[in-house]
RORO-675437 format. One line per 2 residues: number of its first residue (from 1); their letters; for each residue x, y, z of N, C-alpha, C. Coordinates in Angstrom, 1 decimal. Atoms other than C-alpha are relative to their C-alpha. Layout:
NUM> A> X/Y/Z/X/Y/Z/X/Y/Z; ...
END
This chain:
1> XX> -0.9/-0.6/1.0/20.2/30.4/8.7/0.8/1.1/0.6; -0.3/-0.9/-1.0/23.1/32.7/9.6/0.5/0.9/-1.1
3> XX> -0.5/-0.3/1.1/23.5/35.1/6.4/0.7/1.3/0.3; -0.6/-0.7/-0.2/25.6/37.8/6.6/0.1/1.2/-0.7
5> XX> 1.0/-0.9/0.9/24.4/41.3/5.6/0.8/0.3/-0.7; -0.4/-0.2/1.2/26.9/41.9/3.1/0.6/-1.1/-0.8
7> XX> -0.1/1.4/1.1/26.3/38.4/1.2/-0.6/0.6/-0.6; 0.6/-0.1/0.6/24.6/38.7/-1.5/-1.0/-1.0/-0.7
9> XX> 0.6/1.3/0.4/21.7/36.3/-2.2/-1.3/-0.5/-1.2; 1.0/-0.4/1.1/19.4/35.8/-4.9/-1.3/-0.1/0.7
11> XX> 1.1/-0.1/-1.0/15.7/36.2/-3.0/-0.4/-1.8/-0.8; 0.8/1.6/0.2/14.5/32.6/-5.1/1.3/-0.8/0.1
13> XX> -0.6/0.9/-0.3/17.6/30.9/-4.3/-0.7/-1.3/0.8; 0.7/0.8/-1.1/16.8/27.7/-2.1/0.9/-0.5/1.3
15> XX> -1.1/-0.2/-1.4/18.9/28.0/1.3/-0.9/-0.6/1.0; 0.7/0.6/-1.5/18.0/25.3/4.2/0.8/0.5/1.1
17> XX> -0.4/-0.4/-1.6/18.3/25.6/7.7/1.2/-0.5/0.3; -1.1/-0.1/-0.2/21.7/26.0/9.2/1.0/0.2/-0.4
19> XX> -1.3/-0.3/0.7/23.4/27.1/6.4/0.1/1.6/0.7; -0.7/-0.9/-0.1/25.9/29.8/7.0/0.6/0.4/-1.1
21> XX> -1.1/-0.4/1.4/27.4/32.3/4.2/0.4/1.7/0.8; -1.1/-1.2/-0.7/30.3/34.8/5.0/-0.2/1.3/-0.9
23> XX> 0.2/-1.5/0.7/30.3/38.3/3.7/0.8/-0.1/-1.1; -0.6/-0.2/1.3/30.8/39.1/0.3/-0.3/-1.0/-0.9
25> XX> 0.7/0.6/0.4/29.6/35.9/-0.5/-1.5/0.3/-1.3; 0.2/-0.1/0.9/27.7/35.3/-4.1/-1.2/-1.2/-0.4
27> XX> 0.8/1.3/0.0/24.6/33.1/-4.0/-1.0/0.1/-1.4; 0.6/0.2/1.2/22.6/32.4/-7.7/-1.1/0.1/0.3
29> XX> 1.3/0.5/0.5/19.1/32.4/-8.7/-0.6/-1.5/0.5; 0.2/1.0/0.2/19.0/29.1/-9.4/0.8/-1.2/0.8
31> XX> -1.1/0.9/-0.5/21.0/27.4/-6.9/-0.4/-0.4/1.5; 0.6/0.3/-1.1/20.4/25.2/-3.8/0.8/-0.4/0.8
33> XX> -1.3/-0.1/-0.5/22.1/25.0/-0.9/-0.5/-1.1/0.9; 0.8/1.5/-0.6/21.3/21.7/1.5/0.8/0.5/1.7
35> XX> -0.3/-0.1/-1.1/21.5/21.9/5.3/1.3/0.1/1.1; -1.9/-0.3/-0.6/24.5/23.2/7.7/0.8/-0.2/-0.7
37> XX> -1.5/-0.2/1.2/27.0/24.0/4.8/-0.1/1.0/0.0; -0.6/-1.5/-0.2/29.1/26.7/5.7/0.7/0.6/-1.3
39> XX> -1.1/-0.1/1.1/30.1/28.7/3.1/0.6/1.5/0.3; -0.5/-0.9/-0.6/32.9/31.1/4.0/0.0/1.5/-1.0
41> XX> -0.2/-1.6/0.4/33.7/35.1/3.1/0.5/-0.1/-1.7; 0.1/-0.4/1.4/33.5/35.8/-0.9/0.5/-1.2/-0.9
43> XX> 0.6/1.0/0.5/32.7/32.7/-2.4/-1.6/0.3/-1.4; 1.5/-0.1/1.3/30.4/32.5/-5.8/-0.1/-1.0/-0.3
45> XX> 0.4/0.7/0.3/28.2/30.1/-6.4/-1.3/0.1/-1.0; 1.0/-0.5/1.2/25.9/30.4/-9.5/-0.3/-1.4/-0.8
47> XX> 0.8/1.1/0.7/24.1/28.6/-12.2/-0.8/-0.7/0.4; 0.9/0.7/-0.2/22.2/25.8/-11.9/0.7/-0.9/1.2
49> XX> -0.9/0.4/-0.8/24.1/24.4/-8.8/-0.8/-0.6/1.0; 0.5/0.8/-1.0/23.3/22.1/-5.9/1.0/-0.8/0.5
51> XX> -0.6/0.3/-1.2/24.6/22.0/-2.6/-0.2/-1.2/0.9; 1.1/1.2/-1.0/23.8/18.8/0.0/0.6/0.7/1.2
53> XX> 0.0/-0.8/-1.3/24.3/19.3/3.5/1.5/-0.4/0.2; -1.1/-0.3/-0.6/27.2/20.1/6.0/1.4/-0.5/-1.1
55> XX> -1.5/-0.1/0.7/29.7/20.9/3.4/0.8/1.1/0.5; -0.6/-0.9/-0.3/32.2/23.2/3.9/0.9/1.0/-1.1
57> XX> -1.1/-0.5/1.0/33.5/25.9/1.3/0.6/1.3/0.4; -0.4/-1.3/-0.7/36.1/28.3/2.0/0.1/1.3/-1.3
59> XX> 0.3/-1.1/0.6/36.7/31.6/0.8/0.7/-0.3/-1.5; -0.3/-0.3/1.1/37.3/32.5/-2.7/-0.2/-1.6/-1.0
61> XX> 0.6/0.8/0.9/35.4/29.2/-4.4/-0.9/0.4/-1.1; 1.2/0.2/1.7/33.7/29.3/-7.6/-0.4/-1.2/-0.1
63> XX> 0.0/0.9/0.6/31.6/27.1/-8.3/-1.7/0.0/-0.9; 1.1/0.0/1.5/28.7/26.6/-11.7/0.9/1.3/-0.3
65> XX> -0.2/-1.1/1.1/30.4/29.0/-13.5/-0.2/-0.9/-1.5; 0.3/0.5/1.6/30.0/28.4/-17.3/1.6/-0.6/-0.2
67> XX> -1.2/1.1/0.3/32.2/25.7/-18.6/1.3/0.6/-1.0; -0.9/-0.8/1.1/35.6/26.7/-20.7/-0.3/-0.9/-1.1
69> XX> 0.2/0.8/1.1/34.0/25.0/-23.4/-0.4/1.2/-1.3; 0.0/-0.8/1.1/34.1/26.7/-27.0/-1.8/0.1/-0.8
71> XX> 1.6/0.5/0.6/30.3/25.2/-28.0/-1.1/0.5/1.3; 1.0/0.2/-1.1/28.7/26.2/-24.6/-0.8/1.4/-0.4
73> XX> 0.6/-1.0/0.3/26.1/28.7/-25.3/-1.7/0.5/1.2; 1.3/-0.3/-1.0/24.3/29.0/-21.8/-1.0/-1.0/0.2
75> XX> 1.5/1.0/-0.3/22.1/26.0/-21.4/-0.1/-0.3/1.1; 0.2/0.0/-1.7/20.9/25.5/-18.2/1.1/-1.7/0.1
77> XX> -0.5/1.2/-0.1/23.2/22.9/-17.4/0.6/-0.4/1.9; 0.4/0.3/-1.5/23.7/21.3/-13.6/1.9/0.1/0.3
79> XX> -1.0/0.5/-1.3/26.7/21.0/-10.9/-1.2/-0.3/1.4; 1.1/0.9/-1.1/25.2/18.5/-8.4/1.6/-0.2/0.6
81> XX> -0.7/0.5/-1.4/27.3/18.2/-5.0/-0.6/-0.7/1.1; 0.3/0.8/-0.9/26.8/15.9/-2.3/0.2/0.7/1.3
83> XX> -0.4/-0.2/-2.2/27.2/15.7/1.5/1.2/0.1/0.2; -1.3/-0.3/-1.0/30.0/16.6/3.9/1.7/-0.1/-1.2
85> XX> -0.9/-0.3/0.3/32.4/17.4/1.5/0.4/1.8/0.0; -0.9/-1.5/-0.4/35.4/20.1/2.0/0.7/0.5/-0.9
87> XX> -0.2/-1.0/1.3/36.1/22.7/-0.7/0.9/1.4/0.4; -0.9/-0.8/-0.2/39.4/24.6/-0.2/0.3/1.4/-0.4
89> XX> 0.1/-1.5/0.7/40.2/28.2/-1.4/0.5/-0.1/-1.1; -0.4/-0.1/1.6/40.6/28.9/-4.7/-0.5/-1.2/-1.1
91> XX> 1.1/1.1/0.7/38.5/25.7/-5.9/-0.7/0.2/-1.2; 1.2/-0.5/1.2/36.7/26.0/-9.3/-0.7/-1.4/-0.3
93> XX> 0.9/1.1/0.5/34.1/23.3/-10.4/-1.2/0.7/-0.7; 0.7/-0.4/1.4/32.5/24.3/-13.8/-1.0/-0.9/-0.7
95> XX> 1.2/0.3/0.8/28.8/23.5/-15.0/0.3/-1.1/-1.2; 0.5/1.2/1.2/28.1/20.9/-17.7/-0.1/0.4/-1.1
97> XX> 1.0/-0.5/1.0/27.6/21.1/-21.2/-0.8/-1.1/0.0; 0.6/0.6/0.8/25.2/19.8/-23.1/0.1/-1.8/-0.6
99> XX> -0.5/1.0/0.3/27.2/17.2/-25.0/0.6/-1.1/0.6; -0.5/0.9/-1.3/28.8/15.9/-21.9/-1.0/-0.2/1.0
101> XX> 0.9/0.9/-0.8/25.6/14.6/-20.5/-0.8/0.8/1.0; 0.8/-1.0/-0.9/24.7/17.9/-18.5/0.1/0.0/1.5
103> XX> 0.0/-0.1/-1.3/26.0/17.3/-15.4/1.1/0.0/0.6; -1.8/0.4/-0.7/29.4/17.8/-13.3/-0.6/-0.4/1.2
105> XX> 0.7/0.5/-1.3/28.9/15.8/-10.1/1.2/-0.6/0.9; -1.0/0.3/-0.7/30.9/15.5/-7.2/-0.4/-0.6/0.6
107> XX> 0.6/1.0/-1.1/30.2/12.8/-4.3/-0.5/0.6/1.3; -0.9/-0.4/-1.3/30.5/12.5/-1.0/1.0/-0.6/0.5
109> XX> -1.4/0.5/-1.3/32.8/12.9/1.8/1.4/0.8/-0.9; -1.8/-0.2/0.4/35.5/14.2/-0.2/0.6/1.2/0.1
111> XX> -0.9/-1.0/-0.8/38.5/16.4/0.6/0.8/0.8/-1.2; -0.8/-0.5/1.6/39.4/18.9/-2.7/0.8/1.4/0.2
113> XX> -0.9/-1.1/-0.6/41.9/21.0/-1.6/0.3/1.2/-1.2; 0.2/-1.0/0.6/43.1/24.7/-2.7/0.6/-0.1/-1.0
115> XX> -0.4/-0.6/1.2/43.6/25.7/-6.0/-0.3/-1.1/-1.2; 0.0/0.7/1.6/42.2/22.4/-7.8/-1.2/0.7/-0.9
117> XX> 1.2/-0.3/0.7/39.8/22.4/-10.3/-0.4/-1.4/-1.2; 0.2/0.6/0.1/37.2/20.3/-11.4/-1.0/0.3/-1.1
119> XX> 0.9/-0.4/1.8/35.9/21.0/-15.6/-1.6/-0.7/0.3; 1.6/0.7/0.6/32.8/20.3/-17.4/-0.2/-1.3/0.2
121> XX> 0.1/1.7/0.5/31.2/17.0/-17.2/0.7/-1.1/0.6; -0.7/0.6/-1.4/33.7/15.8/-14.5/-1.5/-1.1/0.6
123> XX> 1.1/0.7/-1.0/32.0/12.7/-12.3/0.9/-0.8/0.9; -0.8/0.5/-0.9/34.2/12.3/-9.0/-0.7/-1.0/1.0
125> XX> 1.1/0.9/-0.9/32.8/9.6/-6.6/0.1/0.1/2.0; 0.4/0.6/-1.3/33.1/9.1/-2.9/1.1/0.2/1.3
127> XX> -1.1/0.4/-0.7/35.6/9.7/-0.5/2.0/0.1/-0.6; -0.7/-0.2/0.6/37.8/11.1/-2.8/1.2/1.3/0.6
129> XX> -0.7/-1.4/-0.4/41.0/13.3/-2.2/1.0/0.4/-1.0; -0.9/-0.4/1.0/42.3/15.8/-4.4/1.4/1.2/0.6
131> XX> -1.2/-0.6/-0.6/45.8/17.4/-3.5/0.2/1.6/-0.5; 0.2/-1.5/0.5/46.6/21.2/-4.1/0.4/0.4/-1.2
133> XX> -0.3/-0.6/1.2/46.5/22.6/-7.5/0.1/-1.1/-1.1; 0.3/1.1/0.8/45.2/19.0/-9.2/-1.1/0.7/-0.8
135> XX> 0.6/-0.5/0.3/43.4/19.6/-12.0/-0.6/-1.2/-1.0; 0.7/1.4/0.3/40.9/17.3/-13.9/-0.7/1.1/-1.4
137> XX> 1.1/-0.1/1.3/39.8/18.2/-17.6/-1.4/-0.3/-0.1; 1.8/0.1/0.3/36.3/18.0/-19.1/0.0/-1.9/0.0
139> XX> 0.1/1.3/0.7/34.8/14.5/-19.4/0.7/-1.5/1.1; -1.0/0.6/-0.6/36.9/12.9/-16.5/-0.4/-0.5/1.1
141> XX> 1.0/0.8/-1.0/35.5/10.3/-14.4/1.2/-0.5/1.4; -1.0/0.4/-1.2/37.4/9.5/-10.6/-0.7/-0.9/1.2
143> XX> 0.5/1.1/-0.9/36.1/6.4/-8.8/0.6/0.4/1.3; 0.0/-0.2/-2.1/35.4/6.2/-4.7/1.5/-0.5/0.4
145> XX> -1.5/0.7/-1.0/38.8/6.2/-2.6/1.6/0.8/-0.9; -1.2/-0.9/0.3/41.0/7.9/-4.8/0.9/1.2/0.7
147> XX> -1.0/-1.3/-0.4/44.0/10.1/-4.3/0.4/0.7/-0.9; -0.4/-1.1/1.3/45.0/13.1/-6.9/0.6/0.3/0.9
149> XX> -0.8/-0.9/-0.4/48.4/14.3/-6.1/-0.2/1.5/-0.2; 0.1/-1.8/0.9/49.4/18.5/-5.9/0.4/-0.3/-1.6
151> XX> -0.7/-0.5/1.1/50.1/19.5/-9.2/-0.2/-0.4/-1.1; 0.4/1.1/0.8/48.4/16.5/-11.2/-0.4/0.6/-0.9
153> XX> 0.7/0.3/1.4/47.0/16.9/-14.7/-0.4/-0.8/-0.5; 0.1/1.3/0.9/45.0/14.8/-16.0/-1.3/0.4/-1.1
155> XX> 0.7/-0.4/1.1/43.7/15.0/-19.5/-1.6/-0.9/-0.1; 1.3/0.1/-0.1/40.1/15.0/-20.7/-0.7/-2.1/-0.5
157> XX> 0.5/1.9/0.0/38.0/11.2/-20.6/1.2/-0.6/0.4; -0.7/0.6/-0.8/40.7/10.1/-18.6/-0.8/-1.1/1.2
159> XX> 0.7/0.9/-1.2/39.4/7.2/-15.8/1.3/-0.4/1.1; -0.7/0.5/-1.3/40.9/7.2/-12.6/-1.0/-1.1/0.9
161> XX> 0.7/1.4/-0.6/40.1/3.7/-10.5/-0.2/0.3/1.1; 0.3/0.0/-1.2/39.1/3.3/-7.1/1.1/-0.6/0.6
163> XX> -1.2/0.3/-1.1/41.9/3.3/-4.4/1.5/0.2/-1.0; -0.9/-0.2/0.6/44.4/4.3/-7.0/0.4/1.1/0.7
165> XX> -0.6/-1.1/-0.6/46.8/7.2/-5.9/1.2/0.3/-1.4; -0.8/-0.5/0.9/48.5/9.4/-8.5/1.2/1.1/0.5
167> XX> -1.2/-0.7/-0.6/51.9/11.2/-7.4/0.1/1.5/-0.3; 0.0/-1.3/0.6/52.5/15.0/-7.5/0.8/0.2/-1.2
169> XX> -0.2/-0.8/1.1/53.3/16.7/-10.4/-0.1/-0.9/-1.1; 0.5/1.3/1.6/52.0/13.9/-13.1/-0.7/0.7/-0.7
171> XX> 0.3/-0.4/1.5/50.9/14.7/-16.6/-0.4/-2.1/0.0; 1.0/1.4/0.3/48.1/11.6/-17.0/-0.7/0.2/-1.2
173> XX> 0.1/-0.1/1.9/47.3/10.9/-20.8/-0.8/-0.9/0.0; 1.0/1.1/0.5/45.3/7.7/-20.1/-0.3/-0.4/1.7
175> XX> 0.4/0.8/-1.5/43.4/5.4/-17.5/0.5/-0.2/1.2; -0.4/0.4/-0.6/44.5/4.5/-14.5/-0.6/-1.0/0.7
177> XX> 0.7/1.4/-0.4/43.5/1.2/-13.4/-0.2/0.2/1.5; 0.8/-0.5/-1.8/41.7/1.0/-9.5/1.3/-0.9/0.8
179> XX> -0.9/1.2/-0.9/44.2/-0.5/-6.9/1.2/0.7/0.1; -1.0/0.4/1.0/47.1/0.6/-8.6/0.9/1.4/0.6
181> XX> -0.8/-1.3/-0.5/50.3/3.8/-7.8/0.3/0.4/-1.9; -0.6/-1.0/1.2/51.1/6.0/-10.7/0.5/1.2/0.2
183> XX> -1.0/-1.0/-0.5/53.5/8.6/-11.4/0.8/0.8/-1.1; -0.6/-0.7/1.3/55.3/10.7/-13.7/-0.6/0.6/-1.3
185> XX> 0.6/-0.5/1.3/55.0/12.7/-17.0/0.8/-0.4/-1.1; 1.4/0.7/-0.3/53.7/10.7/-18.6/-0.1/-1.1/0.8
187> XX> 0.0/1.3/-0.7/52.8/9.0/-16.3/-0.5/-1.8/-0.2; -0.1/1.4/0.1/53.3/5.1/-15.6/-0.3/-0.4/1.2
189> XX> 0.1/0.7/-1.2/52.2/2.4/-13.0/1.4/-0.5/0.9; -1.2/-0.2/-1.0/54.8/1.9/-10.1/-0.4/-1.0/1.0
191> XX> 0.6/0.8/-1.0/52.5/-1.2/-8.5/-1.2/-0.2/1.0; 1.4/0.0/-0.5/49.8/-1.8/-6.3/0.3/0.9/1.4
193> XX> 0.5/-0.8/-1.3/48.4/0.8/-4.1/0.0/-0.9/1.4; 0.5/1.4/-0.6/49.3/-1.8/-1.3/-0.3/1.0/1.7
195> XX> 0.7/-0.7/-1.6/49.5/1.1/1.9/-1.5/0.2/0.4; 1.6/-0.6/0.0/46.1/2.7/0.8/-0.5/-1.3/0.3
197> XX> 1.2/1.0/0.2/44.2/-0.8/0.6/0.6/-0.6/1.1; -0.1/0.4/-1.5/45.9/-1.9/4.1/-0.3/1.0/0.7
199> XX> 0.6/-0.6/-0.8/44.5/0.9/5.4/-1.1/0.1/-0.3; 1.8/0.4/-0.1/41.2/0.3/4.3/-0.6/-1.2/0.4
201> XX> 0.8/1.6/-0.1/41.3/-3.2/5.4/-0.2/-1.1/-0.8; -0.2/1.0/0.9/41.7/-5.0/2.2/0.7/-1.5/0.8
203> XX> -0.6/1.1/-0.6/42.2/-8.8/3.4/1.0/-0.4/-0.8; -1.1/1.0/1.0/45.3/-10.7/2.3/-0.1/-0.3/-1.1
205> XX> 0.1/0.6/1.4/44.1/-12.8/-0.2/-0.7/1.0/-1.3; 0.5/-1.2/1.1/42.7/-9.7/-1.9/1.3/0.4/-0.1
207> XX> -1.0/-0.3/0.7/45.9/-8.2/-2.1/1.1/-0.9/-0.5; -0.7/1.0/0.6/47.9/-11.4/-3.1/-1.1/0.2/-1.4
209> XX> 0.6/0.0/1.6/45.4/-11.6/-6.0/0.6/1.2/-0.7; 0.4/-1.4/0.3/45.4/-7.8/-6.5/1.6/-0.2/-0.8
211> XX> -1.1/0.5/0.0/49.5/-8.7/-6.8/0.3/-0.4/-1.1; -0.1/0.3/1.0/48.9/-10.9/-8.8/-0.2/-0.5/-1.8
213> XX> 0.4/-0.4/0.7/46.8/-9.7/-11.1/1.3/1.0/-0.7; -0.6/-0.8/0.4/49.4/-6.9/-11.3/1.1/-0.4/-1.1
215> XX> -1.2/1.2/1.0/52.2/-9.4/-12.5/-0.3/-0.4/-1.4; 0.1/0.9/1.1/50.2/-10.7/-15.3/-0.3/1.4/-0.9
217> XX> 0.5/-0.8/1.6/48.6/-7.5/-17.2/1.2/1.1/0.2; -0.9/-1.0/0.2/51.7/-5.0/-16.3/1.5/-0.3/0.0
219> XX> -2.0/-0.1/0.0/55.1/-6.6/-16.1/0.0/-1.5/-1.1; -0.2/1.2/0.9/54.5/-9.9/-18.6/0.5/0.0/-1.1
221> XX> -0.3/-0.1/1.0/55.3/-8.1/-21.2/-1.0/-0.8/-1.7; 1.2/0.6/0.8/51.9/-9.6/-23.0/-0.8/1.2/-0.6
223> XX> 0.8/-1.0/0.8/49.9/-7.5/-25.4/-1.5/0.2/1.4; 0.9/-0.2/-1.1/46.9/-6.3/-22.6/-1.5/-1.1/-0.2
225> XX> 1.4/1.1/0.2/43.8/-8.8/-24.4/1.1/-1.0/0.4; -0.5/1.4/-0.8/46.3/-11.6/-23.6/0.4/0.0/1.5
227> XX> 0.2/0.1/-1.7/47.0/-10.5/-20.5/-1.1/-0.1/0.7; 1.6/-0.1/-0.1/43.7/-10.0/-19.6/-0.8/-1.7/-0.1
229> XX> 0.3/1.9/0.5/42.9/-14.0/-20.9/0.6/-0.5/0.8; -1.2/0.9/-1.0/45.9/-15.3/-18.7/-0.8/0.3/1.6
231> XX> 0.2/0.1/-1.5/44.8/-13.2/-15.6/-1.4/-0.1/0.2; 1.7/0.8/-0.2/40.7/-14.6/-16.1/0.3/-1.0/0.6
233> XX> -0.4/1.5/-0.2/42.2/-17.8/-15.8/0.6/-0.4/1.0; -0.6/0.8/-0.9/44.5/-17.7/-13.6/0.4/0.6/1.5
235> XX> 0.1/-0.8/-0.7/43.5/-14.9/-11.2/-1.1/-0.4/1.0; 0.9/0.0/-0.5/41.5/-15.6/-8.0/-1.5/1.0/0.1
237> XX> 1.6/-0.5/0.2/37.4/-14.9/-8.7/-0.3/1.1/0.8; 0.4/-1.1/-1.5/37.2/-11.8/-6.0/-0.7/1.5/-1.2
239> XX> 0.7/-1.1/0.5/34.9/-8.5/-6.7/1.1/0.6/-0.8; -1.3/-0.8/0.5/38.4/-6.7/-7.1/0.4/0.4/-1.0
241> XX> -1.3/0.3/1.3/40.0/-8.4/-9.9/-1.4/0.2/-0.7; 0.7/-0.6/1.1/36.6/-8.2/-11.7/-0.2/0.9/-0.3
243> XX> 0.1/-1.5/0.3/36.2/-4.6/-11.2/1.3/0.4/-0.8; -1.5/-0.9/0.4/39.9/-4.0/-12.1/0.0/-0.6/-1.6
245> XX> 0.4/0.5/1.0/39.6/-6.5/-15.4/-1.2/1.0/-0.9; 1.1/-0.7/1.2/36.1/-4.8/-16.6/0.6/1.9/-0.4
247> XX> -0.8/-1.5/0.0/38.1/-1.6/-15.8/0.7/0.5/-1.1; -0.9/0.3/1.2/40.6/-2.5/-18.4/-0.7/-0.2/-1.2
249> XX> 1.0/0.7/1.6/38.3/-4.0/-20.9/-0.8/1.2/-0.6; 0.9/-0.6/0.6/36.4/-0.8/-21.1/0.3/1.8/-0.5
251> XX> -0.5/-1.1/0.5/38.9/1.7/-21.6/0.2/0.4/-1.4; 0.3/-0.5/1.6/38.7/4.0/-24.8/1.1/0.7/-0.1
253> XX> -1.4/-0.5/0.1/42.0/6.1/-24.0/0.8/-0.4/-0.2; -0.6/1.1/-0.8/43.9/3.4/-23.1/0.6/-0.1/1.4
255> XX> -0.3/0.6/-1.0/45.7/2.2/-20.1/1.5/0.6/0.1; -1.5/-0.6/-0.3/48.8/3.9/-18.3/0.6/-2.1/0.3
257> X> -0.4/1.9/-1.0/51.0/0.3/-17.5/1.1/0.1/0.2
END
């Protein structure tokens, strides 16, 4: 460990080997920190919080602070972070309540640049990247591979999909289906994420389906349960389209299209 004599640490914290923390730095009670994760000069981390290894947070991070929730009255409630993710300055990611299941949880791998911030009850996944000054209400779930433009908002129980990419400065009021580009306030779909998923390797016939999946539930002009019926039927069987389908079927907000 390399702690730095004007950190401040709580003595029962639980700090593994090779962590680093920069001066002025702000370490909790109750809070654990997981192997080689640097965390730089005056940074607070509190609550009931947990670190995994070689993350990296820069200066001036918050993270467990008590949620801006009007009912929250101090319950031990969790922020769980993963591995090798990179946590920019000015970053806030806010504890859990109660009601929201008690847990804000970030992945791994992912890249959350400065000034977003990530509410109560938040559940980001995998390989995720958020752009500078994106911000994610309470309640707001973000599947592996995503992109959050700067400047984004997106309202609370919102579902962002996997490999979706939302544009800077959007105001998001509903779903965003996995695959898929969105944009504007309020924002709307603009087609399939087709760069992102040729850079991950998506094969052909995955994005010809993905295509033409797109054709049938957003430009047919079909109520979304008939679309939905049309493209079961007449959409090639691949993981994709089922994930993107159950995706649709299980939205409560509704669906940007």
């Amino acid at each position: 460990m390399d702690i730095h004599p004007a950190a401040i640490v709580h003595p029962r914290a639980t700090i593994a080997p090779g962590v680093k923390i920069g001066a002025y730095s702000l370490i909790g009670e109750n809070v654990r920190i997981g192997k080689d994760t640097i965390i730089d000069s005056h940074v607070i981390v509190e609550g009931w919080t947990e670190i995994g290894e070689r993350c990296h947070l820069f200066s001036f991070v918050s993270i467990g602070a008590a949620p801006q929730h009007m009912r929250y009255r101090g319950e031990p409630t969790l922020v769980i972070i993963g591995n090798d993710n990179v946590i920019r300055e000015f970053v806030t990611i806010n504890r859990a309540t109660v009601e929201g299941g008690g847990e804000t949880i970030l992945g791994q791998g992912n890249f959350i640049m400065a000034y977003s911030h990530i509410a109560h009850d938040c559940r980001v996944g995998n390989q995720v990247i958020m752009a500078n000054a994106s911000t994610l209400a309470g309640h707001i779930l973000v599947e592996d591979f995503a992109i959050v433009g700067g400047l984004v908002a997106i309202h609370q129980f919102v579902r962002v999909g996997c490999y979706a990419i939302i544009g800077g400065a959007s105001g998001v009021p509903k779903d965003i289906p996995p695959y898929m580009c969105a944009a504007g306030n309020r924002a709307k779909l603009f087609g399939l994420n087709s760069v992102g998923l040729k850079r991950h390797r998506f094969p052909e016939a995955t994005l010809a389906a993905l295509k033409q999946a797109y054709r049938i539930l957003f430009r047919s002009h079909l109520t979304l349960n008939k679309a939905l019926e049309k493209a079961e039927k007449e959409v090639p069987d691949l993981p994709e389209i089922r994930h993107l389908l159950a995706f649709l079927k299980n939205s409560k907000r509704g669906v940007c299209r």
